[in-house]
C-alpha positions as CSV (number, residue, x, y, z in Angstrom):
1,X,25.6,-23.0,-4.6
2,X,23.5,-26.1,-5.0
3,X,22.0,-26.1,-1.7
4,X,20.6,-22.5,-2.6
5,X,18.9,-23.4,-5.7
6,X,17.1,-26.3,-4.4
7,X,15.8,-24.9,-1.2
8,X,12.5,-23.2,-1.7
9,X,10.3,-21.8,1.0
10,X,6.7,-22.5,0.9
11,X,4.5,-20.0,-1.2
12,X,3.9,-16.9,0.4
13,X,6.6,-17.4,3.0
14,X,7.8,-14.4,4.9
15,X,10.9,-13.0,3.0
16,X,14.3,-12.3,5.1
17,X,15.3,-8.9,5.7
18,X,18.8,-8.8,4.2
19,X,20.4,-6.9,0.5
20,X,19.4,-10.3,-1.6
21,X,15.6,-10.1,-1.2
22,X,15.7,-6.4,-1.0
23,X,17.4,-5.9,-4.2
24,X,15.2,-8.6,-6.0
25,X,12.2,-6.6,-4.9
26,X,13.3,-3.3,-5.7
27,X,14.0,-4.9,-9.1
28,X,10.8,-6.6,-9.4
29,X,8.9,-3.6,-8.4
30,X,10.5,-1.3,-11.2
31,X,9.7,-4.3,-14.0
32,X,6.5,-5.0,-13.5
33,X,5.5,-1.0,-12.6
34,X,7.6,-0.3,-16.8
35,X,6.2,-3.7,-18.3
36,X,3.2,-5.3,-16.3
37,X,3.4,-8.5,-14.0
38,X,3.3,-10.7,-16.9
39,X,5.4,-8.8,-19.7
40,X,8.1,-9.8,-17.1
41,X,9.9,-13.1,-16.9
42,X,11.9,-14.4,-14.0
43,X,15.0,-14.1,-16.2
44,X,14.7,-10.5,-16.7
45,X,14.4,-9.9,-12.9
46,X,17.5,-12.0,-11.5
47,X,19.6,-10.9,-14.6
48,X,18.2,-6.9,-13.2
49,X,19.2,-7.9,-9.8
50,X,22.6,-9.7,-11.1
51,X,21.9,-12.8,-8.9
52,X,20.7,-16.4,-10.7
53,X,17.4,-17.9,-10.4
54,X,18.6,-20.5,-7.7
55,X,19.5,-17.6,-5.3
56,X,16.0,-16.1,-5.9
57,X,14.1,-19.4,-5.3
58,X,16.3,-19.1,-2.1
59,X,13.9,-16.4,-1.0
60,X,10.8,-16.5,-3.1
61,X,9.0,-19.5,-4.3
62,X,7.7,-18.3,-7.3
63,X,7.8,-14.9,-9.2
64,X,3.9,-14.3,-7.7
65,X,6.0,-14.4,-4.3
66,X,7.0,-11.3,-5.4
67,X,4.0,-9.4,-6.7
68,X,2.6,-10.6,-3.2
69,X,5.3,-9.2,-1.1
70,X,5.6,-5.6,-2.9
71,X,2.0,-5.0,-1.8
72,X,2.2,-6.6,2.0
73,X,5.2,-4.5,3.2
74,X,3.8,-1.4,1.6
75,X,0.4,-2.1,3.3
76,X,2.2,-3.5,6.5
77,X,4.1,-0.7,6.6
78,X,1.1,1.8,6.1
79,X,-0.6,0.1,8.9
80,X,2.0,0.2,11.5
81,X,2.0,4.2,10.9
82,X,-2.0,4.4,10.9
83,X,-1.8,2.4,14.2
84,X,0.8,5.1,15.7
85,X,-1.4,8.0,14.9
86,X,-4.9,6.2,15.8
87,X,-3.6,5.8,19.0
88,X,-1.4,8.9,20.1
89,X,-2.6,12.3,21.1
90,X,-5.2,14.7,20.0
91,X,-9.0,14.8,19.3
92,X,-10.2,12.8,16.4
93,X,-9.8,15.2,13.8
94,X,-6.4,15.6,14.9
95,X,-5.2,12.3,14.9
96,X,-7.5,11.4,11.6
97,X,-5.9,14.3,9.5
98,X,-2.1,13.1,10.2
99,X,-3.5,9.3,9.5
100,X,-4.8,10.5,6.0
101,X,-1.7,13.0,5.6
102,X,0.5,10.1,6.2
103,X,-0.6,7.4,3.7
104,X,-1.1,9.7,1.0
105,X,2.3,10.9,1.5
106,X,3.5,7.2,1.7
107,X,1.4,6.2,-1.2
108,X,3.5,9.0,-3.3
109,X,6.8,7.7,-2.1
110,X,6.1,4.0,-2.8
111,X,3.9,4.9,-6.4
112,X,5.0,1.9,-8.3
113,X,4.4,-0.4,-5.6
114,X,0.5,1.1,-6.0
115,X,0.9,0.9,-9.8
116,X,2.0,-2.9,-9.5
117,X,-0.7,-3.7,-7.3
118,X,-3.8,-2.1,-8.9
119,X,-2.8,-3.7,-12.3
120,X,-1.7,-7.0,-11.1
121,X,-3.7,-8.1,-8.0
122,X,-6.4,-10.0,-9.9
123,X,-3.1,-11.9,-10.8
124,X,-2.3,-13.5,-7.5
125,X,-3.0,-16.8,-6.8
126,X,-6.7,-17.0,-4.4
127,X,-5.3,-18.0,-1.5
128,X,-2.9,-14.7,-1.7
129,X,-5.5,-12.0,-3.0
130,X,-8.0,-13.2,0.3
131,X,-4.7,-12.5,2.6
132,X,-4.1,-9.0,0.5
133,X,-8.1,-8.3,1.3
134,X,-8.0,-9.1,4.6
135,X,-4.9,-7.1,5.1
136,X,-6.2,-4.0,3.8
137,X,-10.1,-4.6,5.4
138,X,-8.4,-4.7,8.5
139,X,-6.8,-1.3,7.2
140,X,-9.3,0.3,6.6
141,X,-11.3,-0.7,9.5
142,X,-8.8,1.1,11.5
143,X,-9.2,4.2,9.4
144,X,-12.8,4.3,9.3
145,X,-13.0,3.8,13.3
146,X,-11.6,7.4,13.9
147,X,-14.6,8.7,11.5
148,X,-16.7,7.2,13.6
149,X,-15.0,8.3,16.9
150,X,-15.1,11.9,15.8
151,X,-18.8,11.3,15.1
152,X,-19.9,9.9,18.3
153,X,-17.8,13.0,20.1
154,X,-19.8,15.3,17.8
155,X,-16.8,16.6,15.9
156,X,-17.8,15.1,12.4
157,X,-21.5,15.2,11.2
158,X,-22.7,11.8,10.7
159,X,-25.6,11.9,8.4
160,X,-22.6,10.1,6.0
161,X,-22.0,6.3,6.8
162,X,-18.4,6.1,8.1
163,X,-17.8,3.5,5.6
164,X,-19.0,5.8,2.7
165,X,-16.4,8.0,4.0
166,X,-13.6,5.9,4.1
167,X,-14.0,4.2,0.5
168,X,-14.7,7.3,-1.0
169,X,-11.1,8.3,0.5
170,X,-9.1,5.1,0.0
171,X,-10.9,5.7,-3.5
172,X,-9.3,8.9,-4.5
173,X,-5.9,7.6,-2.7
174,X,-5.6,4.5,-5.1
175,X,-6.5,6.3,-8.0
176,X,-3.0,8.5,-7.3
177,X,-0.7,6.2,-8.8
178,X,-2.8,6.6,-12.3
179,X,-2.2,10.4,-12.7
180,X,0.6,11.7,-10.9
181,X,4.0,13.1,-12.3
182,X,6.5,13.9,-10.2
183,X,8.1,17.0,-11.4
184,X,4.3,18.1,-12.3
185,X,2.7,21.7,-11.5
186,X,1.4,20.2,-8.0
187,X,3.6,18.7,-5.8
188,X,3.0,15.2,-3.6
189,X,2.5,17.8,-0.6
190,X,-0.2,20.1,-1.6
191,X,-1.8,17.7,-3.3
192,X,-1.9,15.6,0.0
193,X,-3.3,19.0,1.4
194,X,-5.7,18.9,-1.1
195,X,-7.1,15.5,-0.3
196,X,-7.2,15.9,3.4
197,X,-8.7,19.0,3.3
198,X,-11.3,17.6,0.9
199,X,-11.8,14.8,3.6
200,X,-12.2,16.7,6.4
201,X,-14.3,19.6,4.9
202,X,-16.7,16.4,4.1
203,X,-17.0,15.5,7.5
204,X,-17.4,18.8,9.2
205,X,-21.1,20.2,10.1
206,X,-22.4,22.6,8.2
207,X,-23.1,26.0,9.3
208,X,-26.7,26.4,10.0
């Protein structure tokens, strides 16, 4: 198909829902989480996927495309959920514990998306990396305005910065992708509990 190797989209265009793309990412995903961003070539990924390189450059400009993608949906995805719980019912320590429930629980379904990302970002072209930084600010902006919430309703002390609290969070949460083993002695659940509890413990006033 001549017409499919010769069209490609601009860098960093939005990529079709649809098998094709899916498949190439799940593909790319694996490869670079075994063998790094650069330890893999282009070849490797559309003879993984069993398409050629034409019908990829159909969908994704360049292999960075890629790498750039894995990352957005994840965080895209994570942001939609964070927005559903921000907004729906409960006091702020309700609705802030199922926010940080949820993306550690998502972060331990999607762990070599994380483990692509936190070894390749500084890999993306600039113009890619300020979108992925802005994405995630805007992230955690969201997170860190239910600290704050529950701090002007009195729930949570705030003698701690809200934005102390929420990169000391997204700091653990980040990290998860470098240690954990499924089929280890703690399991993605209770060691979600573990976090949260960790968070919220931080954040509640001390007994006098």
């Amino acid at each position: 198909m001549a017409g499919v190797s010769e069209r490609q989209p601009p860098s960093g265009a939005a990529v079709l829902t649809g098998p094709l793309p899916e498949r190439l990412l799940a593909v790319a995903t694996r490869l670079f989480a075994e063998k790094g961003f650069e330890g893999t070539s282009v070849q490797e990924i559309v003879a993984a996927a069993g398409v050629t390189k034409g019908a990829m450059y159909h969908y994704f400009a360049a292999k960075d495309d890629l790498l750039y993608q894995i990352y957005h949906r994840l965080l895209m995805m994570q942001t939609g959920r964070l927005e559903q719980f921000a907004d729906g019912q409960g006091t702020a320590e309700e609705r802030l514990r199922a926010a940080a429930v949820d993306v550690i629980e998502t972060s331990f379904l999607h762990l070599d998306e994380l483990t692509v990302f936190f070894r390749s970002m500084h890999l993306l072209p600039k113009n890619k990396r300020r979108a992925i930084r802005a994405q995630r600010r805007r992230y955690h902006e969201r997170f860190r305005s239910l600290v704050e919430e529950g701090q002007q309703a009195g729930i949570f002390r705030s003698d701690v910065p809200a934005d102390i609290v929420t990169h000391f969070f997204f700091g653990a949460v980040h990290q998860v992708s470098t240690w954990y083993r499924a089929g280890g002695p703690l399991g993605a659940h209770t060691v979600s509990e573990y976090y949260v509890g960790l968070l919220l413990d931080g954040l509640r006033h001390t007994p006098s």
